[in-house]
C-alpha positions as a Markdown table, in Angstrom:
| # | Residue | x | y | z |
|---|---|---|---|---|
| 1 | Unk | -5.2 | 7.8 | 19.9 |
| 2 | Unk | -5.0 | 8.1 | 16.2 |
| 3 | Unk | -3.3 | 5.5 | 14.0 |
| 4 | Unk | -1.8 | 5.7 | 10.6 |
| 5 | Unk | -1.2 | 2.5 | 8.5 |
| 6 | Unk | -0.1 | 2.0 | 5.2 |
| 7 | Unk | -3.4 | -0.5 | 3.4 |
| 8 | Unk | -3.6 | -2.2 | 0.2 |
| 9 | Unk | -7.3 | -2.7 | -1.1 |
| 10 | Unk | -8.1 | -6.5 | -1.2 |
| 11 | Unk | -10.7 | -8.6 | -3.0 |
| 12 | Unk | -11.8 | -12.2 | -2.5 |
| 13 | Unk | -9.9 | -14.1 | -4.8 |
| 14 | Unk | -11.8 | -15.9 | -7.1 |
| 15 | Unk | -10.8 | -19.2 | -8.3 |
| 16 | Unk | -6.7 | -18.0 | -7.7 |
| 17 | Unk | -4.8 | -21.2 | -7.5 |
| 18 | Unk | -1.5 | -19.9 | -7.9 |
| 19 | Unk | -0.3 | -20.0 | -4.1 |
| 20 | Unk | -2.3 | -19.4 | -1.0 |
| 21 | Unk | -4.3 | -16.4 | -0.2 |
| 22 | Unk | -6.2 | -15.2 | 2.5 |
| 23 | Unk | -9.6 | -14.4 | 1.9 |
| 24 | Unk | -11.3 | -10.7 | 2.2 |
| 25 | Unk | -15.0 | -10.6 | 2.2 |
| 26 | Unk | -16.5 | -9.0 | 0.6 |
| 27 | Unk | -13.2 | -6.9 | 0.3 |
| 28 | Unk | -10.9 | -5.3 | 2.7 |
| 29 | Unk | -8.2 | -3.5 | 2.9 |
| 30 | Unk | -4.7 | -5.3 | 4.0 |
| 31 | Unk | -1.9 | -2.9 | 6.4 |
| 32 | Unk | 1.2 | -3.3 | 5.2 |
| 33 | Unk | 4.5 | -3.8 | 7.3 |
| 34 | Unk | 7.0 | -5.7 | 8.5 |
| 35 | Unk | 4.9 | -8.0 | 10.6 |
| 36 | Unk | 2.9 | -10.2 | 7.8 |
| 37 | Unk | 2.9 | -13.5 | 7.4 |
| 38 | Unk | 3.5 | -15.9 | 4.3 |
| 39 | Unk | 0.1 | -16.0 | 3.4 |
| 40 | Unk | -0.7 | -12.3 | 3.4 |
| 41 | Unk | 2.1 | -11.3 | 1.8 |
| 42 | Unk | 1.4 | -13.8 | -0.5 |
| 43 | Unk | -2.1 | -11.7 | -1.0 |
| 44 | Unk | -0.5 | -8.7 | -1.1 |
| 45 | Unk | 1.3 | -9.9 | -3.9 |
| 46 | Unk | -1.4 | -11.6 | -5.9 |
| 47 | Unk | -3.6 | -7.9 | -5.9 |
| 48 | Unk | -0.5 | -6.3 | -6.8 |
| 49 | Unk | 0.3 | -8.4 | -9.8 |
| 50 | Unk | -4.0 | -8.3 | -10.6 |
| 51 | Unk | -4.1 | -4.6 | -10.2 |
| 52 | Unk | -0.8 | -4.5 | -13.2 |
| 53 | Unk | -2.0 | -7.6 | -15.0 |
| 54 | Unk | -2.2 | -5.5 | -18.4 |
| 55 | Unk | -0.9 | -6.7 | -21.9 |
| 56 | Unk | 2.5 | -5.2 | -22.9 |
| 57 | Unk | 1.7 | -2.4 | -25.7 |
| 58 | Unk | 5.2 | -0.7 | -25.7 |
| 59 | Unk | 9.2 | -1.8 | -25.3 |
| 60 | Unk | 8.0 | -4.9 | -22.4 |
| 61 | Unk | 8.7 | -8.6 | -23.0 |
| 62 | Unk | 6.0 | -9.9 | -24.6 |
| 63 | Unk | 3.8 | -12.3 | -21.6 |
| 64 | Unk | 5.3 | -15.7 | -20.8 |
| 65 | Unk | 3.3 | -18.8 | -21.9 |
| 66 | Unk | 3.4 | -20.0 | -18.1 |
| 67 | Unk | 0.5 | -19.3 | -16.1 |
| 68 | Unk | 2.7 | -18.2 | -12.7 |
| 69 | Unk | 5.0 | -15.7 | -15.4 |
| 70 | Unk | 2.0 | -14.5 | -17.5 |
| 71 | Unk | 0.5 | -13.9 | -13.8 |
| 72 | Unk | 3.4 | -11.4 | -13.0 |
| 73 | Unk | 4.1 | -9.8 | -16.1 |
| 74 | Unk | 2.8 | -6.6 | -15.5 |
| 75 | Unk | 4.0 | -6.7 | -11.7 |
| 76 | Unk | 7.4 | -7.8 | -12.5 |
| 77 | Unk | 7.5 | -4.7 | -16.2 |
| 78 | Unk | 5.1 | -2.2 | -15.3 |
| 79 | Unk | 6.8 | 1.1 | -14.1 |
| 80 | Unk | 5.2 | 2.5 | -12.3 |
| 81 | Unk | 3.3 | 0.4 | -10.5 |
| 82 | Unk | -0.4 | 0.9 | -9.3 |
| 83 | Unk | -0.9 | 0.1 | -5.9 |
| 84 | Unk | -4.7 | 0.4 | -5.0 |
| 85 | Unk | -5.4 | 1.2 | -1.4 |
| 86 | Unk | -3.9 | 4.3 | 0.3 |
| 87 | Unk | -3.2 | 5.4 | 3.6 |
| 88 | Unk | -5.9 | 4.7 | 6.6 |
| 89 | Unk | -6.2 | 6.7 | 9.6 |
| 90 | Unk | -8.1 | 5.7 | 12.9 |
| 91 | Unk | -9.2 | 7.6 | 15.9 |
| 92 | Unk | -9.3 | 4.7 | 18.3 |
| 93 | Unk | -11.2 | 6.7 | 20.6 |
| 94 | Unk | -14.2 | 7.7 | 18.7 |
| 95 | Unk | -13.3 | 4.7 | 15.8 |
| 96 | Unk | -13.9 | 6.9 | 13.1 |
| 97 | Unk | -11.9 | 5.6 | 10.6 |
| 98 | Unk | -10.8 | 8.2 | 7.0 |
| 99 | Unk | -9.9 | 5.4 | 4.4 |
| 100 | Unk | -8.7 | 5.7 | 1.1 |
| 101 | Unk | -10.8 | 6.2 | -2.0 |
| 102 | Unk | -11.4 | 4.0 | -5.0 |
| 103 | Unk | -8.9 | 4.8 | -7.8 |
| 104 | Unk | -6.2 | 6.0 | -5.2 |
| 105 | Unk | -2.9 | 4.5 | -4.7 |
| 106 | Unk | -0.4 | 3.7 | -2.2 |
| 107 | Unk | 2.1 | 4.6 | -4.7 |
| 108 | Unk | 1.0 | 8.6 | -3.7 |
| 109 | Unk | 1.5 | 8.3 | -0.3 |
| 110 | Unk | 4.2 | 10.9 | -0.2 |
| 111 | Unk | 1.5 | 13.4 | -1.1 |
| 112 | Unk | 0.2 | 13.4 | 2.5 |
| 113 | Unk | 3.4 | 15.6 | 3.2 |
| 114 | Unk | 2.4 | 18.2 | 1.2 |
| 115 | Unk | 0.1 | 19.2 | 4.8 |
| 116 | Unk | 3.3 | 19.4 | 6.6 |
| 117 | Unk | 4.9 | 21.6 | 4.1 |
| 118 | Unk | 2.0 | 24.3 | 4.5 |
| 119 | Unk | -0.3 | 23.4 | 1.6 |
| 120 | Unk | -3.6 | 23.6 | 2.7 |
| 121 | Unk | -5.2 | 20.5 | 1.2 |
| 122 | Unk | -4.1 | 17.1 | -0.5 |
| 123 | Unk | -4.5 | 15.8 | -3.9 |
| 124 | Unk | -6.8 | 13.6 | -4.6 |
| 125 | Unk | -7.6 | 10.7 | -2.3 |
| 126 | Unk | -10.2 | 8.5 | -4.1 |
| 127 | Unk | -13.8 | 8.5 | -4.1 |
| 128 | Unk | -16.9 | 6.7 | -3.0 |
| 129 | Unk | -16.1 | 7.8 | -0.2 |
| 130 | Unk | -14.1 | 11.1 | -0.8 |
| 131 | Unk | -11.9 | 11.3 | 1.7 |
| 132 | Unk | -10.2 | 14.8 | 2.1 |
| 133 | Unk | -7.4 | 16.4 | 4.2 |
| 134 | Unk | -7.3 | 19.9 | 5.0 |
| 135 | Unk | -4.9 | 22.3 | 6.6 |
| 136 | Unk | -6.2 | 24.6 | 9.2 |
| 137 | Unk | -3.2 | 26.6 | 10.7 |
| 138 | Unk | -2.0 | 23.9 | 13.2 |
| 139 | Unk | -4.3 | 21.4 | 12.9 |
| 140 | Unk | -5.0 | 18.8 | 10.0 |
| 141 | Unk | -8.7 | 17.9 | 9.7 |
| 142 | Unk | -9.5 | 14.7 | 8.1 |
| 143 | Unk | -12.9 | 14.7 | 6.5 |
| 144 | Unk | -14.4 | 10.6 | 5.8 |
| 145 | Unk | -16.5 | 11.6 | 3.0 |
| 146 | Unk | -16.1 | 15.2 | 1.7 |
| 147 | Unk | -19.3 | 14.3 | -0.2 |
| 148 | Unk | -21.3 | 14.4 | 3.4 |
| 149 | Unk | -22.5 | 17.3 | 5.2 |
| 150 | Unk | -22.7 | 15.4 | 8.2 |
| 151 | Unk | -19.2 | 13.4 | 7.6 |
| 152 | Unk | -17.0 | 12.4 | 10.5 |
| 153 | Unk | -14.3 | 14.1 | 10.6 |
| 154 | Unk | -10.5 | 13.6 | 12.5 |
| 155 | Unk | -8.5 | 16.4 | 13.4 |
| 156 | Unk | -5.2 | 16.3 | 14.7 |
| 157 | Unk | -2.1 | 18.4 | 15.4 |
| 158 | Unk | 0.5 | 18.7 | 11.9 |
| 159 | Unk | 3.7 | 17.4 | 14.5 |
| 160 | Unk | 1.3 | 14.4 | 15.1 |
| 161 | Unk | 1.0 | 14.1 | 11.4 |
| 162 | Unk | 4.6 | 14.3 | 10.8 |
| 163 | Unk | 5.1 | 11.6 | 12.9 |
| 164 | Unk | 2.8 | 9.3 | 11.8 |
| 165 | Unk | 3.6 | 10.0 | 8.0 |
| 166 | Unk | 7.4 | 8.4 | 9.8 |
| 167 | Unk | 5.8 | 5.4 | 11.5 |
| 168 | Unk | 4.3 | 5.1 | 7.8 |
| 169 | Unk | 7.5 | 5.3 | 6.5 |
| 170 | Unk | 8.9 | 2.5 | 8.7 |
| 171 | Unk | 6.3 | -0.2 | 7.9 |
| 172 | Unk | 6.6 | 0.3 | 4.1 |
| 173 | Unk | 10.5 | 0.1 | 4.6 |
| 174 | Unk | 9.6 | -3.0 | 6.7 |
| 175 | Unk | 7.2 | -4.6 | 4.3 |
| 176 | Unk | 10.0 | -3.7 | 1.7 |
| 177 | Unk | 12.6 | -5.8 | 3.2 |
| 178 | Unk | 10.4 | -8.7 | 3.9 |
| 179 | Unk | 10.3 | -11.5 | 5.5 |
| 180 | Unk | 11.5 | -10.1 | 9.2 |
| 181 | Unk | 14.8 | -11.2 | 10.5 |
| 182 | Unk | 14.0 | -12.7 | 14.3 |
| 183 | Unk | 16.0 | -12.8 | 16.9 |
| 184 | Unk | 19.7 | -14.5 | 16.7 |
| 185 | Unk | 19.6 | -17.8 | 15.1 |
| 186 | Unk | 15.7 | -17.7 | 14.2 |
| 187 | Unk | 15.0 | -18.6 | 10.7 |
| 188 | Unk | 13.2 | -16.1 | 9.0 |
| 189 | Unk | 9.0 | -17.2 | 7.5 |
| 190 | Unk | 9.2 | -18.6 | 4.1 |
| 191 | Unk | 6.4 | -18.5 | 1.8 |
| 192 | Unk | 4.7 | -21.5 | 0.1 |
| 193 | Unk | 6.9 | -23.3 | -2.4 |
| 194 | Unk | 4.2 | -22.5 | -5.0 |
| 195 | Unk | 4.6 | -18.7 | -4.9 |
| 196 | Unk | 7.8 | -18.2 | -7.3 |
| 197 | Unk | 10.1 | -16.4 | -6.2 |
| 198 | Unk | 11.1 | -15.6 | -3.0 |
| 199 | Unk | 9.9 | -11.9 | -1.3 |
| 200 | Unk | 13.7 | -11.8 | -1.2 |
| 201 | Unk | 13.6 | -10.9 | -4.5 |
| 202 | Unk | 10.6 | -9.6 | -4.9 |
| 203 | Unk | 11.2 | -5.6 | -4.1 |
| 204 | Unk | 7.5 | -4.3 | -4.6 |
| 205 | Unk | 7.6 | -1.3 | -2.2 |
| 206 | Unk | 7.9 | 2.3 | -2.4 |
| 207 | Unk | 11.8 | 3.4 | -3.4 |
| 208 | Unk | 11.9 | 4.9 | 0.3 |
| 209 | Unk | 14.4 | 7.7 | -0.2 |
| 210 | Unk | 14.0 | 10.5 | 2.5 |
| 211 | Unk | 14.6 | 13.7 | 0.3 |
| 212 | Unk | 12.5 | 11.8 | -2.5 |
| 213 | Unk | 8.4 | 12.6 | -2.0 |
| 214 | Unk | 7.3 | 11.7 | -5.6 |
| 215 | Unk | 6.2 | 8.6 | -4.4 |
| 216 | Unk | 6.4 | 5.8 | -7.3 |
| 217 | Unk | 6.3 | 2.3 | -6.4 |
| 218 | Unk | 8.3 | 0.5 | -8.6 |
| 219 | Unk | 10.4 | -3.0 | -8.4 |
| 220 | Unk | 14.1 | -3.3 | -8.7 |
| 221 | Unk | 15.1 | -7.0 | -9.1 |
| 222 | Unk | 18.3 | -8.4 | -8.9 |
| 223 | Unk | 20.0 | -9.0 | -11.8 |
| 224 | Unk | 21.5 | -12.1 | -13.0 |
């Protein structure tokens, strides 16, 4: 069976104080979706707002004074966002696993549909490794490390890699409208008083539209 799962690239977080986290060593990389608790989503979060955490140097606010604020500065101004980690996919079967690259984003996702389209290869996926995916007629091969002779490699059908580009689509939507409604009169998770504000508010996925592949990942917050 192969998987597909949207994953953001996690570090242990050193001395963070700011709300909880859960740890990742020595890194990791966290799937994203609908099904997260406070506390990842809470980590999810903190490497998002780490991986943006750069000083305004054109129209932005200048950084708030308050360590939570300055924290999120560049989560809550940048456009667009940087969203290290990728796209993972897993051949339960053998459990070869192609994982994203360092330097490549989830923000880029929407390149993986370039395949279904006919190109015959991605953009760029990250290195060390250096994933790659390749178009063969009908079949996608996924190479682990391009850089390998003897790499593993994945190779599925492109209507298997339609659908799992979807099922992609559906957890980021999910992960986007966090935290998960439950069944009829089921409170919904809340996250630690300490992580200001609420993932209600906190729109930090993928603008989802169907027709749209250009794949930024920006945050629209509600105005006052």
């Amino acid at each position: 069976m192969i998987e597909m799962q949207p994953v953001l690239e996690v570090f242990p977080p050193e001395e963070f104080t700011l709300w909880p986290v859960a740890w990742s060593e020595p890194s990791g990389y966290l799937p994203l979706g609908g099904t997260l608790g406070p506390i990842e989503v809470g980590t999810a979060v903190m490497r998002l707002a780490e991986a943006n955490d750069v000083d305004p140097e054109d129209a932005r606010p200048p950084r708030p004074d308050d360590a939570p604020g300055a924290f999120l500065h560049g989560l809550l101004t940048m456009e667009p966002l940087f969203a290290p980690g990728g796209l993972r996919v897993i051949d339960t079967a053998t459990g070869t696993a192609v994982v994203p690259g360092c330097c490549s984003g989830i923000e880029e996702w929407r390149e993986w549909f370039m395949l279904v389209d006919g190109h015959t290869w991605t953009p760029y996926l990250g290195h060390d490794p250096d994933p790659l995916a390749e178009r063969h007629g009908d079949i996608v091969r996924l190479i682990v490390d391009a850089e390998r002779d003897d790499s593993p490699v994945i190779e599925l059908p492109v209507a298997d890699l339609r659908r799992l580009l979807a099922d992609t689509e559906r957890d980021l939507i999910a992960f986007h409208a966090w935290p998960p409604r439950g069944p009829s009169g089921t409170s919904p998770p809340t996250l630690p008083r300490s992580l200001p504000p609420s993932p209600a508010h906190w729109t930090y996925c993928p603008r989802l539209k169907p027709a749209d592949r250009t794949g930024d990942f920006g945050m629209d917050l509600p105005r006052p």
